[in-house]
N, C-alpha and C positions, 0 to 999 in steps of 0.2 A: 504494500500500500504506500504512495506515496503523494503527502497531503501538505500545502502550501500556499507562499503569496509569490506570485513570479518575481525575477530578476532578470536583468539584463544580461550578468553573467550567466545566468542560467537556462538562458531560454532556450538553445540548440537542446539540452539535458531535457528540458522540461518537453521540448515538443517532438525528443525522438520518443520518452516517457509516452505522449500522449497519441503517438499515430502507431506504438508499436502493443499498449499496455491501455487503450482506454477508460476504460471500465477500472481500472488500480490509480488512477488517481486523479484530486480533488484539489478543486482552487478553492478556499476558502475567504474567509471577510477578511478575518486579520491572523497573525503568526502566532497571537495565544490559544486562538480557538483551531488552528490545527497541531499544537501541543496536547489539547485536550483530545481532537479527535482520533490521533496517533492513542493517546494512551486508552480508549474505546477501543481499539482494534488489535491494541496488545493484548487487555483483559480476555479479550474475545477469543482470540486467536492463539495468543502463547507465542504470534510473531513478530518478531521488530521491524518497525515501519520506518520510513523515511520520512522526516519533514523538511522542505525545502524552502529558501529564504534566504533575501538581500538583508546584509548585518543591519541596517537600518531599522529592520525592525525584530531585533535583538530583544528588545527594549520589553518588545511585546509577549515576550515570550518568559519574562525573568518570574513573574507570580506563579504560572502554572509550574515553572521547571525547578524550582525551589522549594513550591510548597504542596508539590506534587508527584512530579516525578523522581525527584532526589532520593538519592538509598536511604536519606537515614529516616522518611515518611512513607512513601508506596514503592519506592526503587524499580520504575517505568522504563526500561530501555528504550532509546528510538534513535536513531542515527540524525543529526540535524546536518543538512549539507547548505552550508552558508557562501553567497557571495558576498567576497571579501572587494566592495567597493571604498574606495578611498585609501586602498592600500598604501603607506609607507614609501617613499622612493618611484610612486607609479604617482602617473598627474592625473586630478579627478579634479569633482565642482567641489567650489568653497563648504557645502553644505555634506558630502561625504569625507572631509581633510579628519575632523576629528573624531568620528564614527570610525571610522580607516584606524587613527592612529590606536584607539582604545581597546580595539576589538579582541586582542587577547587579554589584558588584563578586566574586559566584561566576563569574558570566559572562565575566566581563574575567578573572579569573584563569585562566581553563579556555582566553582566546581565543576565545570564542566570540561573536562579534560578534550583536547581538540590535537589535530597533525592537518599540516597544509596540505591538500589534494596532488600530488604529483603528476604533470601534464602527459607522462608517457603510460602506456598499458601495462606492465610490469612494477612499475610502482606503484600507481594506485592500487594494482591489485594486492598489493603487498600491505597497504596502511588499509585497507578495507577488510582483509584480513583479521587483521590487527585490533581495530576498531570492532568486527563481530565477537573475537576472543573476550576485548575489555568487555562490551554491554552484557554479554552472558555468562561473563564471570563477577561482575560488581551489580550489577541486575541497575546500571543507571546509564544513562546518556551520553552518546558522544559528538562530537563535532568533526565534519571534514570542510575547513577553511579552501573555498576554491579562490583563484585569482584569474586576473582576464586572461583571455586564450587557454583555459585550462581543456576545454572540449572543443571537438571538433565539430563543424558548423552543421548543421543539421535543420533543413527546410522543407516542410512537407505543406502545402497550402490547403490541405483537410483540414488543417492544425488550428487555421485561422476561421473564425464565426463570421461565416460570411452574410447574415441575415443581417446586419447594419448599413451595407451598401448600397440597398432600395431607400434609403433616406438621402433627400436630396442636396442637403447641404450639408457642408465640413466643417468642424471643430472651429477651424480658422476664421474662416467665412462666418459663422457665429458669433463670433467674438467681435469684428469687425462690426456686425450691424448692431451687438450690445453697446458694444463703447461710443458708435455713432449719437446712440440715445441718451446717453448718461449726459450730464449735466457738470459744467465746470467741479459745482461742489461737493459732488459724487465719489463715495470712499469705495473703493473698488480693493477684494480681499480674495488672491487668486488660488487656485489647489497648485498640488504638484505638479511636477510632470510636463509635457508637451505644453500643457496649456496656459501657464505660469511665461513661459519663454515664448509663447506668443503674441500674447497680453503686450510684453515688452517689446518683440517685433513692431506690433502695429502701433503702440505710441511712438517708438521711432520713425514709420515712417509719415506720421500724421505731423500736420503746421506744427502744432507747439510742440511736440517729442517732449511732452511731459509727462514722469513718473510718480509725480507729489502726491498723486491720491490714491496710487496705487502699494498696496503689501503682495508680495507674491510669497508662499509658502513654497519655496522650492524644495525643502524638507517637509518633517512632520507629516507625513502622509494622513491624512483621512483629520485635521485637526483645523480645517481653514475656514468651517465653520463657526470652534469654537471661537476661534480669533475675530472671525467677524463679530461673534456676538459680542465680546466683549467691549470691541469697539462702540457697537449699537447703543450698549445699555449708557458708555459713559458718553456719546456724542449724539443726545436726541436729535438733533436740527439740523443730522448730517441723514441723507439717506444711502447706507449702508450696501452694499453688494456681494455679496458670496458669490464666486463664480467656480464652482464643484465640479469633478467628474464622477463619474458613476461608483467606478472602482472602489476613488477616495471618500466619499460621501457611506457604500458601503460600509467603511472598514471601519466607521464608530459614528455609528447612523444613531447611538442612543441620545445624541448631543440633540437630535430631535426634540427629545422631550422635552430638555431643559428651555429649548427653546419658545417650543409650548406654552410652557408653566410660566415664560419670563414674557411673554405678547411685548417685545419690542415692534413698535407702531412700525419704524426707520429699518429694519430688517428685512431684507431680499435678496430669496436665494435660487441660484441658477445653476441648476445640473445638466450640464452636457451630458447625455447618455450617449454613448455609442459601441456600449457591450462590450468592452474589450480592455486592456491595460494597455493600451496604446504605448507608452512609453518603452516599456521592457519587452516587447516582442508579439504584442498582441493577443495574448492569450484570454479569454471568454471571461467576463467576471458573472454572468448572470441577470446582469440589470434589466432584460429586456424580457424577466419574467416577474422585475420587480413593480410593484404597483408606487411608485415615489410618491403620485397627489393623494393615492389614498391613505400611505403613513404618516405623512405633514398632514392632513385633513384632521388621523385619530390625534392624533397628538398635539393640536389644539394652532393650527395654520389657520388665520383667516380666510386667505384666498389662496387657491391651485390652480395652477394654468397648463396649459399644452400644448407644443409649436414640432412642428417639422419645416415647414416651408420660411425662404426668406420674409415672406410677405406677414408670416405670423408670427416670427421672431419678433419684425419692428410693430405689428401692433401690440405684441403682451409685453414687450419692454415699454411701452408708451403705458400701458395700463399698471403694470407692477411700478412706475413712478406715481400713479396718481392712490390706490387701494393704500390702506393703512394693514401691517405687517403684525406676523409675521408672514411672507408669502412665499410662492415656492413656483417656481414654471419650469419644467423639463422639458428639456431640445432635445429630441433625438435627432441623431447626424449621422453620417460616413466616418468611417474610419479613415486611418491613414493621414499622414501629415510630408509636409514636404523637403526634401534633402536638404535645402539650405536654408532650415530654420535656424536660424543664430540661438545666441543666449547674452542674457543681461554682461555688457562689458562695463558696467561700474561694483564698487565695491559693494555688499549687502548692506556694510552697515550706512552707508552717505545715503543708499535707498531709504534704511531706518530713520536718520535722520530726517532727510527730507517728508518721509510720512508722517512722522511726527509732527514735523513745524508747518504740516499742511493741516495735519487736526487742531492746531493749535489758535487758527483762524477763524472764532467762530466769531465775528464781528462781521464779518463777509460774508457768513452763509444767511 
């Protein structure tokens, strides 16, 4: 069995895994809840499963594997195969530099004994080995730290959920007609991923190439919600923008509720769905069986909206500015994004700054 949130390192792995092995493995929402499902299928089973996962979401993983699968609690084996983005010596984006540099001593703190994946057939096979001896002689978890180029490239286009390319508009193109509509004084608070570095593309190429009211969550995956709402709650007279993808919205969808219970009037949020992890290799998150307006509905949204076309993006962005929040309109789109999508070339934090001293303006809104 082998259960996970994709990676970029991982993805040849994952989609030879899923054209060779279907039916044995499972994307889940976030890296703790396939901790847990791995250890369902141990109990079950008696066999040690795989969980797979970008160190980034390490993080996610530290409550179940601590206070769960640890020998000195339930002693759960399960092999965890980690890309090791931000690796040491190897260049990556500002937001993997110190996720990269920590990642063994996260390991060492959690106990979780780990060996770097060796890129030839012979050695892996040798620390894999190695690694089934330990888990079924200590009855706890191990780690195999992959690094990039560690697999060979592996493309199969079964692999990719092709039910999102009957939608007629692209991620990109969506974003273009959002920020068309937004209003100078418009706090705009982007997800991970593609769509974060797009955001940034198109204020670059627009007249003012201004970033001041923009936050991009280039990390934090699934958390750009909350960050918007915090924003919300402390800058009433700012109208507010979350702009989610499906994936990330997924991966701690309960921030819903809080949102809910807190009815910030200023609060508008915008899921790009287009069923996939666009970022790391495209692999199916499920969204396109999720019901979004009817979650934000139970959990206490004022208004739900729903666009596919250019022509209904720009009219539910004209209406999600006038309805009082919390509100919600999911786009579904196309997948795929284009080869020479740039990435932010100033520092995060002069972006922080500048967000900042853009909220800091309420005399002008």
């Amino acid at each position: 069995m082998f259960v996970g949130v994709p990676d970029s390192l991982l993805k040849d792995f994952c989609s030879y895994v899923y054209t060779t092995a279907p039916n044995r493995i499972i994307i889940t929402s976030n890296e703790g809840s396939a901790i847990g499902l791995a250890a369902g299928h141990y109990l079950s089973t008696g066999k040690i499963p795989v969980v797979y996962l970008q160190n980034s979401g390490l993080g996610n993983t530290a409550n179940p594997l601590v206070s769960l699968t640890h020998p000195e609690v339930y002693g759960i084996p399960m092999l965890l195969v980690i890309g090791w983005r931000g690796e040491p010596t190897k260049r990556d984006e500002p937001q993997h530099r110190a996720q990269g540099r920590l990642l063994p001593n996260m390991c060492q703190s959690m106990d979780l004994l780990y060996s770097i994946l060796p890129s030839y057939r012979d050695g892996a096979a040798t620390i894999a080995k190695m690694a089934f001896k330990h888990m079924r002689s200590t009855s706890s978890p191990y780690a195999l730290l992959v690094t990039r180029n560690t697999f060979a490239k592996y493309d199969d286009p079964n692999y990719k959920e092709i039910e999102g390319h009957r939608y007629p508009v692209g991620r990109e193109e969506a974003l273009r007609i959002i920020l068309s509509h937004l209003h100078s004084t418009d706090v705009v608070v982007g997800s991970t991923g593609f769509l974060s570095r797009e955001i940034f593309t198109l204020r670059e190429q627009s007249v003012e190439k201004s970033h001041a009211g923009d936050f991009l969550s280039v990390g934090s995956m699934g958390h750009s919600p909350s960050i918007a709402l915090g924003v919300a709650l402390e800058k009433p007279a700012r109208q507010v923008f979350n702009l989610e993808g499906d994936g990330s919205f997924i991966m701690h969808m309960g921030v819903a509720v809080t949102i809910g219970l807190k009815q910030p009037k200023n609060f508008k949020q915008i899921v790009i769905n287009n069923g996939v992890h666009d970022s790391v290799g495209a692999q199916p998150t499920g969204a396109f069986n999720v019901d979004f307006r009817g979650i934000a509905k139970s959990c206490g949204y004022r208004t739900v909206l729903y666009a596919e076309t250019a022509q209904e993006i720009s009219d539910h962005i004209i209406t999600l500015r006038k309805v009082e929040g919390p509100a919600l309109l999911e786009i579904r789109v196309h997948p795929g994004v284009r080869k020479d999508l740039g990435r932010p070339m100033v520092s995060f934090q002069s972006l922080k700054e500048g967000f900042m001293n853009f909220l800091e303006e309420e005399d002008k809104v």
